[in-house]
C-alpha positions as CSV (number, residue, x, y, z in Angstrom):
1,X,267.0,105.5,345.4
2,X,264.6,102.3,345.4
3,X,261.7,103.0,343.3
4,X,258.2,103.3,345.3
5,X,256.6,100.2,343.9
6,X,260.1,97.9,344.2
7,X,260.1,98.9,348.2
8,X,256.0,98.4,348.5
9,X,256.8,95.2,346.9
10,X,259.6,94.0,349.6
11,X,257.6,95.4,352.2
12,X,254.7,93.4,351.4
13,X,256.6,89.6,351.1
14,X,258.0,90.5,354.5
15,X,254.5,91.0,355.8
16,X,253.4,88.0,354.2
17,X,256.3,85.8,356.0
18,X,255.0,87.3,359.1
19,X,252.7,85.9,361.7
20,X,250.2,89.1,361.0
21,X,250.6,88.0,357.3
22,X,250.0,84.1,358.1
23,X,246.9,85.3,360.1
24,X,245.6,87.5,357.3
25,X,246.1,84.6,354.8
26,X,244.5,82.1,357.4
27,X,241.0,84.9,357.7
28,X,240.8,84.9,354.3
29,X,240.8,80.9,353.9
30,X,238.3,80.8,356.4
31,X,236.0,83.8,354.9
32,X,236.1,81.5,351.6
33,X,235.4,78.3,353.5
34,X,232.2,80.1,354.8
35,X,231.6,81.3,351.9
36,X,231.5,78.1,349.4
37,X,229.8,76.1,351.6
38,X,227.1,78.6,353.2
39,X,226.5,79.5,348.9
40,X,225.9,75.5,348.4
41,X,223.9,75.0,351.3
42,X,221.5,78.5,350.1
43,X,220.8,76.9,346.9
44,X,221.3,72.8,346.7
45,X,220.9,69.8,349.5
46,X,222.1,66.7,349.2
47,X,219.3,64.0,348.9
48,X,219.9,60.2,349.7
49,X,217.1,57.8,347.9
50,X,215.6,56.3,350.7
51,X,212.5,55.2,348.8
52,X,211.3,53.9,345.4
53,X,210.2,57.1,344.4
54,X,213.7,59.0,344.6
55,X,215.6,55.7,343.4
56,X,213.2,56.4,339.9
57,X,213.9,59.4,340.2
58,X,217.7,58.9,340.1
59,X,217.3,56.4,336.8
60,X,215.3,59.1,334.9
61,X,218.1,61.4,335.6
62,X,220.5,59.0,334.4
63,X,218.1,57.6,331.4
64,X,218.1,61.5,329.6
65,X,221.3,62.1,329.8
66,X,222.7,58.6,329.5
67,X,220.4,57.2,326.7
68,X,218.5,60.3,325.6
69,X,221.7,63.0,325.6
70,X,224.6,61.0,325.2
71,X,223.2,58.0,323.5
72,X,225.8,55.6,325.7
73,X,223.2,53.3,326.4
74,X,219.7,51.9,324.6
75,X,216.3,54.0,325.0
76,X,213.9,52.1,328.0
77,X,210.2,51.7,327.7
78,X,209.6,53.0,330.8
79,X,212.7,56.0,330.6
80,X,214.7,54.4,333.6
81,X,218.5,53.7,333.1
82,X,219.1,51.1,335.3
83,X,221.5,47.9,335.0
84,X,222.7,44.9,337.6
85,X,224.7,47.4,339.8
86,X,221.6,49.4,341.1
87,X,220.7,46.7,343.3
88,X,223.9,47.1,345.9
89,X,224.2,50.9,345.0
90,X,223.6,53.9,347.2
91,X,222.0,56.8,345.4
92,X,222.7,60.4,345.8
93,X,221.1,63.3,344.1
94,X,221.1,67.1,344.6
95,X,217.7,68.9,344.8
96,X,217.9,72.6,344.0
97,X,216.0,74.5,347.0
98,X,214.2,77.2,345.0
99,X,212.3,75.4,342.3
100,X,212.7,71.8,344.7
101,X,213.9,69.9,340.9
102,X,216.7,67.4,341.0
103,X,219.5,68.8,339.9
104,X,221.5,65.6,339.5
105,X,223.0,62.1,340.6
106,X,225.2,59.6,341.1
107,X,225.7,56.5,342.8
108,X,228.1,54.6,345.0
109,X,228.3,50.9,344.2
110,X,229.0,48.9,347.2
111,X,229.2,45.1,346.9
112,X,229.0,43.1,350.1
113,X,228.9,39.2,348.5
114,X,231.6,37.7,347.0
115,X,229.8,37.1,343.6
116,X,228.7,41.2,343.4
117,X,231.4,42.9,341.4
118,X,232.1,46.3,340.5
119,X,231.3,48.0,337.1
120,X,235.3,48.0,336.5
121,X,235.6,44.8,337.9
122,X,233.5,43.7,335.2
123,X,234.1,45.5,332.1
124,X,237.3,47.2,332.8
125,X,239.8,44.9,335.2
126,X,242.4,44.7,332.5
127,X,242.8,47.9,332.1
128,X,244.5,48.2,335.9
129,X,248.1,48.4,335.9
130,X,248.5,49.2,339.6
131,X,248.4,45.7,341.0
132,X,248.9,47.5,344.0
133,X,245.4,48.9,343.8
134,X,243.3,45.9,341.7
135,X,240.1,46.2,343.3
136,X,240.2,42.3,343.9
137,X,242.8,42.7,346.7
138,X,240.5,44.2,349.2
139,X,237.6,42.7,351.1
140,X,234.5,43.0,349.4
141,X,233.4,45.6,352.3
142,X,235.8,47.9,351.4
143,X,236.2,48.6,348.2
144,X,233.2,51.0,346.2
145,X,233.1,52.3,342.7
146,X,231.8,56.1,342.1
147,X,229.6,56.1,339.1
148,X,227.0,57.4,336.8
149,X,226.9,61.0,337.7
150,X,224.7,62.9,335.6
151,X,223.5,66.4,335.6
152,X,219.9,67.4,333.4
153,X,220.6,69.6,330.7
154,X,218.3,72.2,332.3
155,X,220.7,73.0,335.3
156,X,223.5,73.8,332.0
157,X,221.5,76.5,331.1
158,X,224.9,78.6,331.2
159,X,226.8,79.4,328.0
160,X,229.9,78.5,329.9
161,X,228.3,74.6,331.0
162,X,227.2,74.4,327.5
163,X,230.2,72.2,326.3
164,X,231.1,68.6,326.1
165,X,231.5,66.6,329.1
166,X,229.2,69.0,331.3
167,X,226.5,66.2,331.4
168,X,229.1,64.1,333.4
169,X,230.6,66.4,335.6
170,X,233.6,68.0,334.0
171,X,234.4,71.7,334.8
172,X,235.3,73.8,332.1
173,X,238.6,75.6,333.3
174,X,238.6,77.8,330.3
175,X,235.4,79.3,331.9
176,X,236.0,79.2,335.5
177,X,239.3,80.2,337.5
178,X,240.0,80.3,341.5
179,X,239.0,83.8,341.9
180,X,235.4,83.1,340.2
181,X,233.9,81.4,342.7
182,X,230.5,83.1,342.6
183,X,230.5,81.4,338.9
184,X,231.1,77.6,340.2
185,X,229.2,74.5,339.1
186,X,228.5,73.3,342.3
187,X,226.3,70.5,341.4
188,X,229.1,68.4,340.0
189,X,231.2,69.0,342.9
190,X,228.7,68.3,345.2
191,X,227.2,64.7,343.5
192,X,230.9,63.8,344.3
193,X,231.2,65.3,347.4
194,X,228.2,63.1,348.4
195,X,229.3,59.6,346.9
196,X,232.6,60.3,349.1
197,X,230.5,60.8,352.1
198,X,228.6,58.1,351.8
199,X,232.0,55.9,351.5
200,X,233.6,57.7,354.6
201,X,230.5,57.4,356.5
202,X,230.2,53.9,355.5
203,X,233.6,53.0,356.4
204,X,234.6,52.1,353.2
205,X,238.5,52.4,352.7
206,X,239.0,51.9,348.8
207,X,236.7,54.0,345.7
208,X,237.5,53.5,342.2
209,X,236.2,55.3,339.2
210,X,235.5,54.6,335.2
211,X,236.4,58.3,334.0
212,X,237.9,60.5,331.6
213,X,241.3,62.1,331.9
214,X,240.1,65.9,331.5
215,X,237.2,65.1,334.3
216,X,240.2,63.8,336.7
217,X,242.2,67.0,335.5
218,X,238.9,69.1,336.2
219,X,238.5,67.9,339.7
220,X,241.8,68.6,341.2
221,X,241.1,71.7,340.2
222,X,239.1,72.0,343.6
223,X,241.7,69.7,345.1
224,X,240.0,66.1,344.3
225,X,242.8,64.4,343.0
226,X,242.4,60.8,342.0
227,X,244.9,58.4,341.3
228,X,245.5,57.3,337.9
229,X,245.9,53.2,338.3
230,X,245.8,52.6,334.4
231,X,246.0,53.6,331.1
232,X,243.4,55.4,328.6
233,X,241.1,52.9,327.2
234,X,237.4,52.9,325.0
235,X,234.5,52.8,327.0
236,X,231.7,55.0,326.2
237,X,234.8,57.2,325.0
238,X,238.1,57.3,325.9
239,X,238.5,56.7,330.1
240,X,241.0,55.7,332.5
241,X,240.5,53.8,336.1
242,X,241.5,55.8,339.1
243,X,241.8,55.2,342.3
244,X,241.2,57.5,345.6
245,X,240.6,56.9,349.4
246,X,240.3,59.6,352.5
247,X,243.8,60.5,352.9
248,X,243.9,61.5,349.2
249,X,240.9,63.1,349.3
250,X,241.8,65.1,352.5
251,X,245.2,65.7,352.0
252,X,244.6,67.8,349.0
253,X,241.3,69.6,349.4
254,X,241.4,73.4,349.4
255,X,240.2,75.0,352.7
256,X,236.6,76.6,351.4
257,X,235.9,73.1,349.4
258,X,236.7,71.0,352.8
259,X,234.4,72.7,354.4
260,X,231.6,71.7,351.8
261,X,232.7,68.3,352.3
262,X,231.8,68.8,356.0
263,X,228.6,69.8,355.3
264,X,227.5,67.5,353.0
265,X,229.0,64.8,355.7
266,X,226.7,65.7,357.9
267,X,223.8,65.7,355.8
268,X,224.3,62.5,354.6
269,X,225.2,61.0,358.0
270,X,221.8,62.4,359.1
271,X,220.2,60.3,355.8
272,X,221.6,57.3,356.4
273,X,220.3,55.1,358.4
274,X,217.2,55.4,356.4
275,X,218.7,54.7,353.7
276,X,219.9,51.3,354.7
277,X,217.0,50.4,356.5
278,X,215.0,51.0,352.3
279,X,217.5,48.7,351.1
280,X,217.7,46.0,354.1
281,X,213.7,45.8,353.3
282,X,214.2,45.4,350.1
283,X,216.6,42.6,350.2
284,X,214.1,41.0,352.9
285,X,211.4,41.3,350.7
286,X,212.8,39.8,347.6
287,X,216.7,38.0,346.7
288,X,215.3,38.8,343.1
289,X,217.9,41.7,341.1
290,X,215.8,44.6,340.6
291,X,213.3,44.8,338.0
292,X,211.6,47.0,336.1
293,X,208.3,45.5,337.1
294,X,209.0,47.0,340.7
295,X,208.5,50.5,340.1
């Protein structure tokens, strides 16, 4: 005679191959969907700089945990982190409802002229092996690079974000599994949810991105799974380009972090077209890079 756990067991993969177990499986994708992004909306909005004063506020961001943390680049007089990029960027940041602070950024270079390269275009080219996927192949209006996320070192208040690599956006999986949801750093996920909407929204076909290996491990954890176009090299530490576009984006996303991705979309649809009419003023105002001076 079977034993009672052997037969529960049978029972149970039988009811899972079934439609009632397909829909069952299919409710509770879609009761995590809600959940993740109804729990990201409750506490953290995206935020486009669509003025001088949020664009600051971005580089000061940047400046204490790029200069001041991690010591990757010189101090600044003024405590802005800012470099030749900025000027054809788009800058996202997260603002944390409750307490209204800025709980991170990044930004999404996007150069338009033939002479405006990319960050890897400039410090890192040689390091692509993919020839398939050298940024130079595309039309300048298609290609953006993902970079200098950064998260203050008052939203890692937690003992488990209080490890190396949390300043830039790596999970630690030691800390964190599937079924913890309730536990997950959503900030990270959300700075690069919201550089990905700002390419897909801007029609932008092709992102690359300067970063280490365990950061690229750490985001297909969630399903954002770049593609490794080179090998490990030293800059600020040891990083590797990578390479990612819609398909891969969509093709691998798990259900409840799609549907964050759809909400931060439409946020940052919403922002937009302020956002380029800022930087269209600028530009109109003065072909000068961006200085200091200016803010």
């Amino acid at each position: 005679m079977p034993n009672k756990q052997t037969f529960m067991g049978n029972l149970s993969r039988k009811v899972n191959s079934t439609r009632i177990g397909k829909m069952i499986k299919g409710y509770k994708q879609l009761r995590e969907a809600n959940y993740i992004s109804s729990h990201f909306g409750t506490y953290l909005t995206p935020l486009m700089a669509n003025d001088h004063e949020l664009r600051n506020a971005a580089f000061k961001i940047r400046h204490n945990v790029y200069c001041e943390e991690l010591k990757f680049e010189p101090l600044a007089p003024d405590g802005l982190e800012m470099d030749e990029f900025d000027q054809y960027s788009r800058h996202c940041l997260i603002r944390h409802l409750n307490s209204s602070s800025l709980a991170g950024t990044v930004r999404t270079v996007r150069p338009l002229q033939d002479h405006e390269l990319l960050p890897i275009e400039k410090y890192c080219l040689s390091s692509i092996t993919r020839h398939d996927l050298n940024p130079q192949n595309f039309d300048r209006k298609d290609v953006c690079e993902i970079s200098r996320l950064a998260v203050p070192a008052e939203f890692r208040r937690r003992q488990m974000d209080r490890f190396a690599g949390a300043a830039t956006g790596v999970i630690n999986r030691e800390a964190y599994s599937e079924t913890e949801l309730r536990c997950f750093p959503f900030i990270a996920i959300g700075l690069y949810f919201a550089a990905a909407a700002t390419a897909i929204e801007g029609d932008i076909r092709h992102a690359f991105v300067m970063m280490e290996p365990r950061l690229a491990r750490s985001m297909s954890f969630v399903g954002i799974r770049f593609e490794q176009i080179g090998p490990v090299v030293d800059y600020h530490g040891k990083r590797a380009p990578y390479y990612i576009n819609k398909e891969l984006l969509m093709d691998n996303l798990k259900p409840g972090f799609r549907s964050m991705l759809d909400t931060i979309r439409g946020n940052i649809r919403e922002q937009l077209p302020s956002v380029e009419t800022f930087y269209q003023n600028e530009i109109a105002l003065s072909a000068e890079p961006l200085q200091r001076k200016a803010h």
